[in-house]
mmCIF file as Biopython writes it, N, C-alpha, C and O atoms, coordinates in Angstrom:
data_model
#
loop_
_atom_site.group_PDB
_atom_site.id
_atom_site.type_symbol
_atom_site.label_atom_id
_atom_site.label_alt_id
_atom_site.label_comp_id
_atom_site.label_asym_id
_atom_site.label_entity_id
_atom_site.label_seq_id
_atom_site.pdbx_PDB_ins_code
_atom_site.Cartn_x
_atom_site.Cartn_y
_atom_site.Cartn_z
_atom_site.occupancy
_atom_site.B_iso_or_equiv
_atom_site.auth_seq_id
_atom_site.auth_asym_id
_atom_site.pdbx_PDB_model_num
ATOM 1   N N  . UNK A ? 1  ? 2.099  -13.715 -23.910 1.0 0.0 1  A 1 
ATOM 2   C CA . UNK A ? 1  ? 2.750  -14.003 -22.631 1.0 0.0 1  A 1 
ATOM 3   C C  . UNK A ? 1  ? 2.945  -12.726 -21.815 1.0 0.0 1  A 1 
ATOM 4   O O  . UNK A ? 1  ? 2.963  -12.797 -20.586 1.0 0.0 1  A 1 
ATOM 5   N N  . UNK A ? 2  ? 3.085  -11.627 -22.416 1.0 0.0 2  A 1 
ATOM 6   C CA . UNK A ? 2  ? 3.566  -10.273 -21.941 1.0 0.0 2  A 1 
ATOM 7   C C  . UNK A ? 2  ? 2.388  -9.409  -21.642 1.0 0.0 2  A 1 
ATOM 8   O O  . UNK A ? 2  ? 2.419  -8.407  -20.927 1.0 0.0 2  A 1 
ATOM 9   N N  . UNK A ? 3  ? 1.179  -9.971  -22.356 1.0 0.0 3  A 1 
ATOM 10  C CA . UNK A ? 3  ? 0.163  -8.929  -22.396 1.0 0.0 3  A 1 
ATOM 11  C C  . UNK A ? 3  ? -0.171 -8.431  -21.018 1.0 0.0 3  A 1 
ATOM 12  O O  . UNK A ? 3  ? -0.114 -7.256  -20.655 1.0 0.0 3  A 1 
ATOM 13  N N  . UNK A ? 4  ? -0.542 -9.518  -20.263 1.0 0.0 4  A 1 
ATOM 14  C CA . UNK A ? 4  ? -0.714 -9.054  -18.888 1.0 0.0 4  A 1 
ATOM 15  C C  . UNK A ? 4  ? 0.327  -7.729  -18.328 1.0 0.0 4  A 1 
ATOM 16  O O  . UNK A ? 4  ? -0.012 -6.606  -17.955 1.0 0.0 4  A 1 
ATOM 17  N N  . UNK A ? 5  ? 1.345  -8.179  -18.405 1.0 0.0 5  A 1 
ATOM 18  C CA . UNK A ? 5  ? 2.373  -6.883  -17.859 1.0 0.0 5  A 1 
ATOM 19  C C  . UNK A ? 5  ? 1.748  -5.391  -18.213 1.0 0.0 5  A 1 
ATOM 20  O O  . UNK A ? 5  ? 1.819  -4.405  -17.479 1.0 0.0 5  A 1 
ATOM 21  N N  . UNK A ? 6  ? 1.206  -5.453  -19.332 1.0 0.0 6  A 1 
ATOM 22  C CA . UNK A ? 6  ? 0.615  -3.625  -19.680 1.0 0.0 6  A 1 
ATOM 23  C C  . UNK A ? 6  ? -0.852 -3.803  -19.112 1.0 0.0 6  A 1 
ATOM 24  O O  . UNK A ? 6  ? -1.813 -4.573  -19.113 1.0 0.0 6  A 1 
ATOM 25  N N  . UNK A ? 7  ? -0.351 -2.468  -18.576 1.0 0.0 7  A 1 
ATOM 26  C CA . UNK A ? 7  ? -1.785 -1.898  -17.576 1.0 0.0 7  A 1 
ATOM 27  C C  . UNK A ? 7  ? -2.815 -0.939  -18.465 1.0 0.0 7  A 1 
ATOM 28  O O  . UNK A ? 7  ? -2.155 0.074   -18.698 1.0 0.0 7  A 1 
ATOM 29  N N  . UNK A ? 8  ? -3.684 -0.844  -18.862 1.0 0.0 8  A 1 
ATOM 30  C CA . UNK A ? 8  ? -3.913 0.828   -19.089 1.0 0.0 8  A 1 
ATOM 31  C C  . UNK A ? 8  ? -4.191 1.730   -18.229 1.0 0.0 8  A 1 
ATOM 32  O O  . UNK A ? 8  ? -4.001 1.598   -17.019 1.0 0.0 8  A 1 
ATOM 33  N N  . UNK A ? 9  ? -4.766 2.935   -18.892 1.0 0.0 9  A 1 
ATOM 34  C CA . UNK A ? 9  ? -4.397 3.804   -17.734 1.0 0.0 9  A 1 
ATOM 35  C C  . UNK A ? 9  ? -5.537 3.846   -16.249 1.0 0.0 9  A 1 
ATOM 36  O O  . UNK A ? 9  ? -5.325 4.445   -15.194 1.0 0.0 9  A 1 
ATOM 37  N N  . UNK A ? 10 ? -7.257 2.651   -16.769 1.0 0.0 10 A 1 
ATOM 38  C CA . UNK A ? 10 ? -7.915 3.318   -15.513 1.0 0.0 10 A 1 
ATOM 39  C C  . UNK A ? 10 ? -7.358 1.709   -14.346 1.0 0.0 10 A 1 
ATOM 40  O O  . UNK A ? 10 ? -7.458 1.642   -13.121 1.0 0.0 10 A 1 
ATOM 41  N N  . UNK A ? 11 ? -6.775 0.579   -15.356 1.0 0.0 11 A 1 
ATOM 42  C CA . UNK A ? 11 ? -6.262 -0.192  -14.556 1.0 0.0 11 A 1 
ATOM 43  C C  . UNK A ? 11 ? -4.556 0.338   -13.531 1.0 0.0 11 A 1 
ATOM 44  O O  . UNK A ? 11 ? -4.011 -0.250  -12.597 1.0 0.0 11 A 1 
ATOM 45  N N  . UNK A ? 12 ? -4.169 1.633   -14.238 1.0 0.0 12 A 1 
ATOM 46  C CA . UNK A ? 12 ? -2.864 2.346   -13.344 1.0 0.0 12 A 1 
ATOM 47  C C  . UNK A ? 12 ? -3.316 2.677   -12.455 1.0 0.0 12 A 1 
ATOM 48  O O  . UNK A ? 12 ? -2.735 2.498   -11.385 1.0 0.0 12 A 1 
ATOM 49  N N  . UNK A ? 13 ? -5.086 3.575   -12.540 1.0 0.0 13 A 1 
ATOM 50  C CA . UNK A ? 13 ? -5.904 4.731   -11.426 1.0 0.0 13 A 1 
ATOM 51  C C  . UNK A ? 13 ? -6.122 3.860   -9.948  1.0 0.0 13 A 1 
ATOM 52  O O  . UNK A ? 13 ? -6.022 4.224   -8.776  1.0 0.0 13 A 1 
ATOM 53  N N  . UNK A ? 14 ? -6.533 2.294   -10.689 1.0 0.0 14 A 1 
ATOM 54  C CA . UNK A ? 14 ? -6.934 1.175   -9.718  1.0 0.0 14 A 1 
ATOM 55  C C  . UNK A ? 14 ? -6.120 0.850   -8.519  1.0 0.0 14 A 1 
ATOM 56  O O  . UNK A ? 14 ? -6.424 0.788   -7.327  1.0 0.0 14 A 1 
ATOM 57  N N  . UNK A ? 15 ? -4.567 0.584   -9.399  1.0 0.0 15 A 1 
ATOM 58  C CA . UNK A ? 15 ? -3.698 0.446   -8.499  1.0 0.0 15 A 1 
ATOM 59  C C  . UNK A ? 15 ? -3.313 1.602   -7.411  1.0 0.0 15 A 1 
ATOM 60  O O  . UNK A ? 15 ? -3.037 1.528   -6.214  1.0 0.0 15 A 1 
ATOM 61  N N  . UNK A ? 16 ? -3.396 2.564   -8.205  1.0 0.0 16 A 1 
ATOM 62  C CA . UNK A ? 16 ? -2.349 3.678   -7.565  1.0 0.0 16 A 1 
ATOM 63  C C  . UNK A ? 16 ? -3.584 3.847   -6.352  1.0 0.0 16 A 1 
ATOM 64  O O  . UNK A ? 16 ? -3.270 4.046   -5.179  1.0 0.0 16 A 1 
ATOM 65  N N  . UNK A ? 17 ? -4.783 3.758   -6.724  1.0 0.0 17 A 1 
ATOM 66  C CA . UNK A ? 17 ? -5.770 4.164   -5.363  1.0 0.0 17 A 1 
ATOM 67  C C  . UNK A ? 17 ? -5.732 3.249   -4.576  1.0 0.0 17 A 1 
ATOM 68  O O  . UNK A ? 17 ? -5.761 3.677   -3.422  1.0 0.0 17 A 1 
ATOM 69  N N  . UNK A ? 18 ? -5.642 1.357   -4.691  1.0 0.0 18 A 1 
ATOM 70  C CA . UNK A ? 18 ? -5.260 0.829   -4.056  1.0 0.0 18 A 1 
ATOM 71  C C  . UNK A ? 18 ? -4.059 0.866   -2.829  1.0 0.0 18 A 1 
ATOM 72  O O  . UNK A ? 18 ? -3.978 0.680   -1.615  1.0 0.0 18 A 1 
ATOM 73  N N  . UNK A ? 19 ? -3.198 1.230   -3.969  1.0 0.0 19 A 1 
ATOM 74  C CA . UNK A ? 19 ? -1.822 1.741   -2.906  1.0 0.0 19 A 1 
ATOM 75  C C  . UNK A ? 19 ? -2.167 2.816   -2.222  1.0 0.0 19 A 1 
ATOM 76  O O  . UNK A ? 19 ? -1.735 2.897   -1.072  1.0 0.0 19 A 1 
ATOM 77  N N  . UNK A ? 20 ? -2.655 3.433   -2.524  1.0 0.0 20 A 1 
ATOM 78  C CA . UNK A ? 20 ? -2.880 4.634   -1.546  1.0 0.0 20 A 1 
ATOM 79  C C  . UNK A ? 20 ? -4.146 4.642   -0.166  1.0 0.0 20 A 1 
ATOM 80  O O  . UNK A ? 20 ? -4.366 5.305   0.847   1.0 0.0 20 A 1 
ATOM 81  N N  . UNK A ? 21 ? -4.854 3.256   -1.019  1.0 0.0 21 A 1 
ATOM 82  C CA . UNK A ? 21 ? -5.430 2.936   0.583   1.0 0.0 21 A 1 
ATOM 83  C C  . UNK A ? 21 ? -4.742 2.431   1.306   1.0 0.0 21 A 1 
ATOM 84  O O  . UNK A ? 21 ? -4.667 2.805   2.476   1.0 0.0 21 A 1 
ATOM 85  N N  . UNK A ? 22 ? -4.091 1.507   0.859   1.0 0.0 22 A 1 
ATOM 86  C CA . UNK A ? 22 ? -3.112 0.388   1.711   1.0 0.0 22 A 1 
ATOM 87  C C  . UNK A ? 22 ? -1.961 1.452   2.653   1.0 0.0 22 A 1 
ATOM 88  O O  . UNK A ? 22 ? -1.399 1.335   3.742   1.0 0.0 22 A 1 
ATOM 89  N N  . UNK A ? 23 ? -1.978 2.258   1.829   1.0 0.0 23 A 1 
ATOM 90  C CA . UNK A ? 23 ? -0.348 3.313   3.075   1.0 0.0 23 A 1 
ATOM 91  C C  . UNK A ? 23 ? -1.354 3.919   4.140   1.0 0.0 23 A 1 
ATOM 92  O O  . UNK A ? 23 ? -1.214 3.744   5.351   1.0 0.0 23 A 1 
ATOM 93  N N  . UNK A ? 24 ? -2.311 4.600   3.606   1.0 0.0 24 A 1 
ATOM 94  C CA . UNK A ? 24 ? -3.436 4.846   4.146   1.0 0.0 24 A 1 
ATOM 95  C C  . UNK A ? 24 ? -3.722 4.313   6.125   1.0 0.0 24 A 1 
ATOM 96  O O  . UNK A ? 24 ? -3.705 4.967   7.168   1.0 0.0 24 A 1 
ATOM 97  N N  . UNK A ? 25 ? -3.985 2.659   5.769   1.0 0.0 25 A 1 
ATOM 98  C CA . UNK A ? 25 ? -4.378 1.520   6.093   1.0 0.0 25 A 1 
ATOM 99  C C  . UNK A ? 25 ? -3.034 2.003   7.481   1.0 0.0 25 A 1 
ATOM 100 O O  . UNK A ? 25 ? -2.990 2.497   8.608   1.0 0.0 25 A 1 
ATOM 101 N N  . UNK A ? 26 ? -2.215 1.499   6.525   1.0 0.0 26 A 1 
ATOM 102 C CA . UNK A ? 26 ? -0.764 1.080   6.944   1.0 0.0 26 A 1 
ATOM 103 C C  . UNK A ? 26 ? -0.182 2.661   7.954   1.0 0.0 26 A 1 
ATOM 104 O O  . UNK A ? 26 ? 0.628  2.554   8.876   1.0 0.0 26 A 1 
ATOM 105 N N  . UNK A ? 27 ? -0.810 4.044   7.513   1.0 0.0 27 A 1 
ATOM 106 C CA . UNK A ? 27 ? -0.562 4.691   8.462   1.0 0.0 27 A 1 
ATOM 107 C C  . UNK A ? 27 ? -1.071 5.308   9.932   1.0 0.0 27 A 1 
ATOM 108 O O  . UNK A ? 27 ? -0.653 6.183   10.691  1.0 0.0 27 A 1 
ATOM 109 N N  . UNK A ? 28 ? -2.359 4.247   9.922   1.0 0.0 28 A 1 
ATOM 110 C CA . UNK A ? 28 ? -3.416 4.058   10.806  1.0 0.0 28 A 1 
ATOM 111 C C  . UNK A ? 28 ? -2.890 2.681   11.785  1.0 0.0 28 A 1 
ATOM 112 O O  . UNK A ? 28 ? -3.197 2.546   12.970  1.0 0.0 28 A 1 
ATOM 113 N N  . UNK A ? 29 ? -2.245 1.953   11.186  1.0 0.0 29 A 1 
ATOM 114 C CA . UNK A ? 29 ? -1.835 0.975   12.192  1.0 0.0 29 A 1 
ATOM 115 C C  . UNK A ? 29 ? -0.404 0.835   12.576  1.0 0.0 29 A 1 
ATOM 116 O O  . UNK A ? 29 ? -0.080 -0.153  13.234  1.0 0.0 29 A 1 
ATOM 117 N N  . UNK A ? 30 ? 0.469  1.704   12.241  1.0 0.0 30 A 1 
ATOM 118 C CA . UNK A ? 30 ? 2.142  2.026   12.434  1.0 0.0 30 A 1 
ATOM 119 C C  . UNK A ? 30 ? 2.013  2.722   14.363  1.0 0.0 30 A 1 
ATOM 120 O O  . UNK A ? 30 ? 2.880  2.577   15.226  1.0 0.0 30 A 1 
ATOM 121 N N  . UNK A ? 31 ? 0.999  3.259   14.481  1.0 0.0 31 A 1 
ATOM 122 C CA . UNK A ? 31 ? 1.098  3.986   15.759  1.0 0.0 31 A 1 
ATOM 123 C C  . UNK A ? 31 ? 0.725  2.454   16.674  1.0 0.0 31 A 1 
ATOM 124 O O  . UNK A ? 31 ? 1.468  1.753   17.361  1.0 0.0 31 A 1 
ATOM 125 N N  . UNK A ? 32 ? 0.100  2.393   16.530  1.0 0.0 32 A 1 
ATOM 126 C CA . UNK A ? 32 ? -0.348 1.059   17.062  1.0 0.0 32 A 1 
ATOM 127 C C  . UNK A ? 32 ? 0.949  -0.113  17.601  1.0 0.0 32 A 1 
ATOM 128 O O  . UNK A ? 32 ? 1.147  -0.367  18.789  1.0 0.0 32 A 1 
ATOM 129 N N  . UNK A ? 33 ? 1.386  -0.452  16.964  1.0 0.0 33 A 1 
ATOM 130 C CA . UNK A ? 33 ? 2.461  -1.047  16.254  1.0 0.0 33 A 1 
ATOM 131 C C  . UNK A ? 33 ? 3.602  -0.660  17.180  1.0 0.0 33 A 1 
ATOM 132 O O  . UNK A ? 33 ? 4.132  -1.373  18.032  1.0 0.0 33 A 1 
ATOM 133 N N  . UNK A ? 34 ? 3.895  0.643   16.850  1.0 0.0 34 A 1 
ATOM 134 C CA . UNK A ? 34 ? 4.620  1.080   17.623  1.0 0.0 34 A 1 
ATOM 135 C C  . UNK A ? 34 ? 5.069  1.272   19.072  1.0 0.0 34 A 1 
ATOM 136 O O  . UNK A ? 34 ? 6.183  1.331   19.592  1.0 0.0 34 A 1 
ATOM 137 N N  . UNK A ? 35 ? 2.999  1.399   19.856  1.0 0.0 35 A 1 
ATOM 138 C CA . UNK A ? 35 ? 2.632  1.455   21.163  1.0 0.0 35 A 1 
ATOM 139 C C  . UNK A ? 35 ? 3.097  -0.001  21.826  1.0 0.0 35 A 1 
ATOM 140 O O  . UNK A ? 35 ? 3.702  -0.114  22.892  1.0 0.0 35 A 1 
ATOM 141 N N  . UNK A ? 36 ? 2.651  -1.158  20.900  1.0 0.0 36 A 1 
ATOM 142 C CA . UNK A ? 36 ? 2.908  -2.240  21.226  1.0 0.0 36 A 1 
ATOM 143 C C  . UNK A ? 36 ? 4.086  -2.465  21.393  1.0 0.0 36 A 1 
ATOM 144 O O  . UNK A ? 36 ? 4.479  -2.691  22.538  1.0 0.0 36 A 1 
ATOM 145 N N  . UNK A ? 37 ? 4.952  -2.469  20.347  1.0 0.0 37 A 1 
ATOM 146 C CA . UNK A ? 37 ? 6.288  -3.345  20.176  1.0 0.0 37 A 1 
ATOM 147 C C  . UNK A ? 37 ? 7.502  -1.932  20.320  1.0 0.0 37 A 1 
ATOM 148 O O  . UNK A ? 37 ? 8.681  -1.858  19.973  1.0 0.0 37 A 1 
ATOM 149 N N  . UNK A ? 38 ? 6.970  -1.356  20.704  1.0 0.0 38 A 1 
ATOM 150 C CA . UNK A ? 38 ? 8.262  -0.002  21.050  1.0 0.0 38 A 1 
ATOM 151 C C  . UNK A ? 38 ? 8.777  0.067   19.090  1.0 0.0 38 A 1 
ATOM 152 O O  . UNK A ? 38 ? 8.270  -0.487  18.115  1.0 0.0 38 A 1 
ATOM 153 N N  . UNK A ? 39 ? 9.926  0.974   19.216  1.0 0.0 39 A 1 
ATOM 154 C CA . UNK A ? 39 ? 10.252 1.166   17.950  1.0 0.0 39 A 1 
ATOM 155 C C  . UNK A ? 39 ? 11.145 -0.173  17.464  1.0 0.0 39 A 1 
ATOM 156 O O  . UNK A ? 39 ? 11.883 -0.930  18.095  1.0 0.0 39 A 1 
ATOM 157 N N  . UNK A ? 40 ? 10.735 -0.117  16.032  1.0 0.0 40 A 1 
ATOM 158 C CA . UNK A ? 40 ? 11.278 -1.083  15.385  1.0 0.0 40 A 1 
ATOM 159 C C  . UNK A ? 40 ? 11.718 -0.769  14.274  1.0 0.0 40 A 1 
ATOM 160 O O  . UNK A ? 40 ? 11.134 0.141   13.686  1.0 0.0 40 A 1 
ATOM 161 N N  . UNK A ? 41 ? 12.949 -1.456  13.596  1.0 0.0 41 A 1 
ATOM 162 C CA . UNK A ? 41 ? 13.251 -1.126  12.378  1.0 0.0 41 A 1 
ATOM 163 C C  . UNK A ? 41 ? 12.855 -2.009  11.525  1.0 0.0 41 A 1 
ATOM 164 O O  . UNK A ? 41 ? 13.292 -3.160  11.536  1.0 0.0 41 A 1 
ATOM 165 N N  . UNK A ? 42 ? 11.855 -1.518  10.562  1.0 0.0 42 A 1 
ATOM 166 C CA . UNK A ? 42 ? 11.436 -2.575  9.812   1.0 0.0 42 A 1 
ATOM 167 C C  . UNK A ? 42 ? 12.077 -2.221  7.939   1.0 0.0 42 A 1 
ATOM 168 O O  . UNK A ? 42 ? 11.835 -3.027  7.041   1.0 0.0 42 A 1 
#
């Protein structure tokens, strides 16, 4: 039932590069975002 929960380590590399596209992603479209909708607290 638990097995899923453990990662090893090149399934950790996967994520962590994932996340790091996604902020990536996410810090390419915050200006945007911003231009549009003025500042926001999200």
């Amino acid at each position: 039932m638990f097995a899923d929960v453990h990662l090893d380590a090149a399934g950790l590399r996967r994520h962590a590069a994932r996340a790091l596209a996604a902020a990536a992603e996410l810090d390419e479209l915050m200006p945007i975002a911003y231009t549009l909708t003025g500042p926001t607290h999200i």
